[in-house]
C-alpha positions as CSV (number, residue, x, y, z in Angstrom):
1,X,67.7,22.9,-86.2
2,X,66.4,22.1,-89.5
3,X,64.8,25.2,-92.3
4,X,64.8,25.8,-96.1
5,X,67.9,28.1,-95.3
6,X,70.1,25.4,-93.5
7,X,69.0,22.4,-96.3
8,X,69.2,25.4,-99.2
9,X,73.1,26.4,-98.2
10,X,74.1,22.9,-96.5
11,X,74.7,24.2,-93.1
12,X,74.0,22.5,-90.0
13,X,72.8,26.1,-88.0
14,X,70.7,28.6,-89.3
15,X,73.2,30.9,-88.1
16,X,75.4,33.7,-91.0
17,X,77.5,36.0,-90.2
18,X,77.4,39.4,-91.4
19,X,79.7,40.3,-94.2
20,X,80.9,43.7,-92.7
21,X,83.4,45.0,-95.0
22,X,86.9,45.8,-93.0
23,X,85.6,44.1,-89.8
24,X,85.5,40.0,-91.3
25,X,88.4,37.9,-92.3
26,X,89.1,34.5,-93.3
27,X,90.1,33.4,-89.6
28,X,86.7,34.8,-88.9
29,X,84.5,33.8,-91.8
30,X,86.1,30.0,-91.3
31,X,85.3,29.5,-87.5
32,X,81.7,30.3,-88.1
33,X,81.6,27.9,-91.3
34,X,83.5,24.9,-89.2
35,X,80.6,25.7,-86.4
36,X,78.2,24.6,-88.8
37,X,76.5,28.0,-89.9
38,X,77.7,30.5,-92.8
39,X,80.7,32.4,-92.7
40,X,80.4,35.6,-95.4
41,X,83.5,38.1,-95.7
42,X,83.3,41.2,-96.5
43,X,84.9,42.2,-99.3
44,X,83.5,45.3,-100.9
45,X,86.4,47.6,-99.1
46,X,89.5,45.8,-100.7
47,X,91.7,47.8,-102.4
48,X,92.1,44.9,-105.2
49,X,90.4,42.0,-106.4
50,X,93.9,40.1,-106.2
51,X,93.8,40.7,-101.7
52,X,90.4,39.2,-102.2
53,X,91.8,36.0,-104.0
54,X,94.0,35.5,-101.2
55,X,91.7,35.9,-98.9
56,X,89.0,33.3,-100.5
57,X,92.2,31.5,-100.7
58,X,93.2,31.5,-96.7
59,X,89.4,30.6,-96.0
60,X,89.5,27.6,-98.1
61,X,93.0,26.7,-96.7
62,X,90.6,26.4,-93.2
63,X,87.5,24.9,-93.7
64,X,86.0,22.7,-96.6
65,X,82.7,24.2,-95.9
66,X,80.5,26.5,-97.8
67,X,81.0,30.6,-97.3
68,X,79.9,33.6,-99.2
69,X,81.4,37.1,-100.2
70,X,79.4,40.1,-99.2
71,X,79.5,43.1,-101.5
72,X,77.8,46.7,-101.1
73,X,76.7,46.8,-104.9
74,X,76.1,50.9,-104.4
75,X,80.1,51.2,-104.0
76,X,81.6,47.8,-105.5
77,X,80.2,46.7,-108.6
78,X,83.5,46.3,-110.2
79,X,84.2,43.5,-108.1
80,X,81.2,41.3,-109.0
81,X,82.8,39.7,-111.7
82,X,85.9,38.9,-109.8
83,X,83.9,37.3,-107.0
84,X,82.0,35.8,-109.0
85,X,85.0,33.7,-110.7
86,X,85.7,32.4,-107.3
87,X,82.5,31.1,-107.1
88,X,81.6,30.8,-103.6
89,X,78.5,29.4,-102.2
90,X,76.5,32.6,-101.8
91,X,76.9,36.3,-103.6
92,X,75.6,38.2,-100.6
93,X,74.4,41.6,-101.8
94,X,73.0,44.8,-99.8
95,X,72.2,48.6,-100.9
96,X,71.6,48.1,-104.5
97,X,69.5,46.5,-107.2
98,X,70.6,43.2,-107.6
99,X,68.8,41.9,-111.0
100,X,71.5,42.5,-113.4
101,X,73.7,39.9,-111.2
102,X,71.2,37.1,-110.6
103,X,71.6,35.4,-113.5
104,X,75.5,36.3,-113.6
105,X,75.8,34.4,-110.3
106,X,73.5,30.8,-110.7
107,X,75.6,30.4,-114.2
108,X,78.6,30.6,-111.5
109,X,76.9,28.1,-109.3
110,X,75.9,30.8,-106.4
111,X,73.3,31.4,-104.3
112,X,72.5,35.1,-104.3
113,X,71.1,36.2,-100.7
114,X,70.1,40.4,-100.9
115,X,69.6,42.2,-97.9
116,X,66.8,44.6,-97.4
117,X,65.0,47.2,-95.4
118,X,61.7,47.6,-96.3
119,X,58.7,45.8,-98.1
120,X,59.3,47.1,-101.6
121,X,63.3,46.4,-101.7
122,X,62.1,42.7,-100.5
123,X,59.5,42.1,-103.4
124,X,62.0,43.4,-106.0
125,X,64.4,41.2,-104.9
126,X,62.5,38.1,-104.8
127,X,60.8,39.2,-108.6
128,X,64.4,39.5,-109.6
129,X,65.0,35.7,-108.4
130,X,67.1,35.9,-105.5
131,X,67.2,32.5,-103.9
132,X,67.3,34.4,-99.9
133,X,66.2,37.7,-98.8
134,X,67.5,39.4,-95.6
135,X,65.3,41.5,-93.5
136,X,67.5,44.0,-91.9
137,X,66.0,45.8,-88.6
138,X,67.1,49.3,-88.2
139,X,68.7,48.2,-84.6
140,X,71.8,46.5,-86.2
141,X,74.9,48.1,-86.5
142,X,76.3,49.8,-89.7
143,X,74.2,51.0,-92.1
144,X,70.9,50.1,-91.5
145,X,67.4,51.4,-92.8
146,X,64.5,53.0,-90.9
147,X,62.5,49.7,-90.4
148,X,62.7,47.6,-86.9
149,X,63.3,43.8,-87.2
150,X,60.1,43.0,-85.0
151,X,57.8,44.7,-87.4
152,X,60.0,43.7,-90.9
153,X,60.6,40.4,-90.8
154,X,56.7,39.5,-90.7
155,X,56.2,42.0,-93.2
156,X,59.1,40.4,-95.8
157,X,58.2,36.7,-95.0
158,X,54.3,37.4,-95.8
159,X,55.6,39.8,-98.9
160,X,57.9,37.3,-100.7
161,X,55.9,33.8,-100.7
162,X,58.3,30.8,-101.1
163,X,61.5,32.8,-100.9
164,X,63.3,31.9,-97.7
165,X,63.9,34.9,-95.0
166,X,66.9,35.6,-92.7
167,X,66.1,37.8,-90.1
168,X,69.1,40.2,-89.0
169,X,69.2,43.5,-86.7
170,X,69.1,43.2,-83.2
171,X,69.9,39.6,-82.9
172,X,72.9,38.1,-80.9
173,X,71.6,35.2,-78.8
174,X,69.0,32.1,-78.8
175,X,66.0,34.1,-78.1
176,X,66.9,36.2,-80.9
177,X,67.3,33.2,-82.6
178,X,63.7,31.7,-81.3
179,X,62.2,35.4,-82.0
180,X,63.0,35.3,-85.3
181,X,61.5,31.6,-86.0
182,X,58.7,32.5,-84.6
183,X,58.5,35.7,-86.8
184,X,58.7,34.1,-89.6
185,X,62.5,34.0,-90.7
186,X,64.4,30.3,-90.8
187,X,67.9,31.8,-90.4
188,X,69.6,34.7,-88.5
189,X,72.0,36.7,-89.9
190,X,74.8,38.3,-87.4
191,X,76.9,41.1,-87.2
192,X,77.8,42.6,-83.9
193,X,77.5,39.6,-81.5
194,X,80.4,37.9,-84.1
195,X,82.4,41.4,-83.5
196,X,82.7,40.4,-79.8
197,X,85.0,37.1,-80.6
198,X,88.4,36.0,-80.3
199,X,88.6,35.8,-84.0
200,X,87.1,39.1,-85.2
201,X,89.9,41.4,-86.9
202,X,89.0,44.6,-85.1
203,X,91.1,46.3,-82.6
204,X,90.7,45.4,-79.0
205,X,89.5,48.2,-77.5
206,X,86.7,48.6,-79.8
207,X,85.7,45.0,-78.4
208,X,85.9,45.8,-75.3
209,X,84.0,49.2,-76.0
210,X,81.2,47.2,-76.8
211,X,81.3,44.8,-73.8
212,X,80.6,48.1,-72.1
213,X,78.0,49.5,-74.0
214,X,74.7,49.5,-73.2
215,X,71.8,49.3,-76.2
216,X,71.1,53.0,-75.2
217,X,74.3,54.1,-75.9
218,X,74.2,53.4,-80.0
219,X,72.6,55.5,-82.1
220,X,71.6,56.2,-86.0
221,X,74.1,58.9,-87.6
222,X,75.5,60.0,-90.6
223,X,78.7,61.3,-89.7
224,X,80.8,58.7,-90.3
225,X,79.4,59.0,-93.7
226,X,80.2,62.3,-94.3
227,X,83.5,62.2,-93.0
228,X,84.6,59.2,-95.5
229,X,82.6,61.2,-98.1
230,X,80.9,58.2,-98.7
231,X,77.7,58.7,-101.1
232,X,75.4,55.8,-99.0
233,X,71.6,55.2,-101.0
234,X,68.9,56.8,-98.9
235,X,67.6,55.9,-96.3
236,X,71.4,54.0,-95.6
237,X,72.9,56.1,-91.8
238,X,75.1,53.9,-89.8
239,X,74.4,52.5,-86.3
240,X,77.4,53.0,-83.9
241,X,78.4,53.7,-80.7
242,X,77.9,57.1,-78.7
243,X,81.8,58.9,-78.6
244,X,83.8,61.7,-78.5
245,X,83.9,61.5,-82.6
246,X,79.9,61.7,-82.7
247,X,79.3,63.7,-79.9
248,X,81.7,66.8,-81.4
249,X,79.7,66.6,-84.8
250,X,76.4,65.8,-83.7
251,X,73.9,68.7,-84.8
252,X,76.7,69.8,-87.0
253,X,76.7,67.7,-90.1
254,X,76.5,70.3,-91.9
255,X,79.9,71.8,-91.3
256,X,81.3,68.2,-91.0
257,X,81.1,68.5,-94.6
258,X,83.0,71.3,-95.4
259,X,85.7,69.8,-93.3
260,X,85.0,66.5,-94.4
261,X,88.7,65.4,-96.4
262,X,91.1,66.7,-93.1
263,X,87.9,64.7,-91.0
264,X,87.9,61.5,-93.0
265,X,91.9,61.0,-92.9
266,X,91.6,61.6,-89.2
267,X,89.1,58.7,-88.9
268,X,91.1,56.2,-90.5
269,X,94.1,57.0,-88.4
270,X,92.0,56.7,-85.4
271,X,91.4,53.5,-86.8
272,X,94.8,52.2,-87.4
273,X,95.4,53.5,-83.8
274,X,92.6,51.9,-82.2
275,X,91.3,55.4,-80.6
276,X,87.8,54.5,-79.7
277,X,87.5,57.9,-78.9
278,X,87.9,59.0,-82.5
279,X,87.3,56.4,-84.7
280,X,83.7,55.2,-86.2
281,X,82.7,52.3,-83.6
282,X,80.1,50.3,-85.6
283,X,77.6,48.4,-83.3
284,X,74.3,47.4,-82.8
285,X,71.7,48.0,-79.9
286,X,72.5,44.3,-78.8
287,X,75.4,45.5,-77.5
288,X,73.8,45.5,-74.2
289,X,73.1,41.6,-74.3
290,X,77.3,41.2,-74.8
291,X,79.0,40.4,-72.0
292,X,81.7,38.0,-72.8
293,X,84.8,37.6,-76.1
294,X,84.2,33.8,-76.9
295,X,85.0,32.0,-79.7
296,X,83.0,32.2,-82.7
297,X,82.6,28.4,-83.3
298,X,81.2,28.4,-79.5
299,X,79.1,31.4,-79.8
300,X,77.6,29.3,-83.0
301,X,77.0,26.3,-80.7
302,X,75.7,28.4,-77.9
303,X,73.2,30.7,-79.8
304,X,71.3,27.1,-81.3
305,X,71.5,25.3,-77.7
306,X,69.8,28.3,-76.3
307,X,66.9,28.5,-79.4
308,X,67.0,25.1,-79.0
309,X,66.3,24.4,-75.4
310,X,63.5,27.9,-75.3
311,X,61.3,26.8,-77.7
312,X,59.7,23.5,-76.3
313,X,59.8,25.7,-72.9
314,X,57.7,28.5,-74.7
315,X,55.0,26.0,-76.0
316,X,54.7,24.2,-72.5
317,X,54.5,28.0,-71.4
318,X,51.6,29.3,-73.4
319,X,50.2,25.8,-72.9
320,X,50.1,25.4,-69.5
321,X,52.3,21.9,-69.7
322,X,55.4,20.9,-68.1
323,X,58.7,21.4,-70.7
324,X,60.4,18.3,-72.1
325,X,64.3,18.2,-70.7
326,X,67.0,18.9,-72.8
């Protein structure tokens, strides 16, 4: 599979993962790259720009082909600089006006890719010269906008003119793939599908939390938010899955928030514990199209055979002739 995206980065698959911050890694970020798509870590909840050099290191010890760093500019600006200087292939940028760094980054030999939610967001992002624009759909996990990916994308691809799309929310096989081609988008950008591999760094329970779930069982909350006392842009909430956590302070934000510093502590230890019960399980509504913990690299390869072998069989479809074999 061939688009502006995969000739624009060098990639063989029009295939990126998500950066999520504290759920990507080099062993991660590599297997997708080696696979032929875009590996992009997440680097925007390091403690230090020195653990990020090490990281970018360890990625570059495992595959010679291009990556990008992901940062949230809302909570991370002081870290542009830094990832700049070790000038990956993309500065991948969400929740936050990205001009000022545009010009910072293509003197550093970087892409810049911005992610977006809505219309507006997409045309200020192209004005301020971004070289790809992400249409995120409101069914992806983490923080996501108000906007779904079937009604976006369109939206972004006829808003921006000549700047290539990525379509992400929702997305986790080869008709999500196909879907999104046909929307509009040349590459797919994916976050919860990737958290279901061997190679993700998250704890195994919450993997096999979301083998389990079904797309019903996610939902669009703020608690989390309010727990880390995390100031997210509107309209930012995170999508994650239904628990014990969410279900105690559902309807009760409010006093979440007076309780919010003995709540956050108790969320990251949940975390380090790996209590699904307590701890902020970040998925997206295609958690009900999961059903297996491959490997990235062969999730990579399976996604584009997929798109690959349902296209022609759409167009003999709608057209009443007999599909080509594979």
């Amino acid at each position: 599979m061939r688009t502006r995206v995969t000739d624009l980065l060098g990639i063989r698959h029009p295939i990126l993962l998500a950066g999520m911050a504290g759920s990507t890694d080099a062993a991660l970020v590599a297997a997708v790259s080696r696979a032929g798509g875009l590996g992009i870590l997440g680097v925007s909840t390091y403690p230090t720009a020195d653990l990020i050099r090490a990281e970018v290191a360890k990625v570059r010890e495992l595959t010679p082909n291009p990556f990008g760093l992901n940062l949230l500019l809302w909570g991370a600006l002081e870290y542009v600089e830094p990832v700049l200087e070790l000038q990956p292939a993309v500065l991948s940028t969400a929740w936050g006006d990205v001009a000022p760094h545009v010009e910072a980054a293509h003197e550093a030999g970087c892409l810049v890719m911005h992610m977006v939610q809505d219309v507006p967001g997409a045309e200020a992002a192209a004005k301020a010269g971004v070289d790809l624009i992400v249409a995120q759909g409101q069914e992806g996990g983490g923080h996501v906008g108000l906007l779904s990916t079937f009604a976006l994308v369109p939206q972004v691809v006829d808003a921006v003119g000549d700047v290539p799309v990525v379509a992400s929310g929702g997305i986790g096989d080869g008709r999500g793939l196909a879907a999104a081609l046909a929307l509009g988008a040349e590459a797919v950008l994916i976050g919860t599908r990737f958290l279901a591999t061997k190679e993700a760094p998250i704890d195994h329970s919450w993997k096999l939390a979301i083998l389990e779930a079904g797309g019903q069982e996610t939902l669009r909350t703020r608690i989390p938010d309010i727990a880390n006392e995390a100031d997210w842009p509107e309209p930012a909430a995170a999508r994650t899955l239904r628990n014990a956590l969410v279900e105690r302070w559902l309807g009760r934000e409010s006093e979440l928030r007076s309780q919010a510093a003995e709540a956050g502590a108790k969320l990251q230890e949940a975390r380090r514990r790996g209590d699904i019960d307590e701890m902020a399980l970040y998925a997206g509504e295609v958690v009900g199209l999961i059903k297996d913990l491959p490997a990235a690299g062969d999730l990579v390869e399976r996604i584009v055979r997929e798109a690959e072998s349902l296209l022609p069989q759409l167009t003999a479809k709608v057209l009443g002739r007999t599909a080509p074999k594979a």
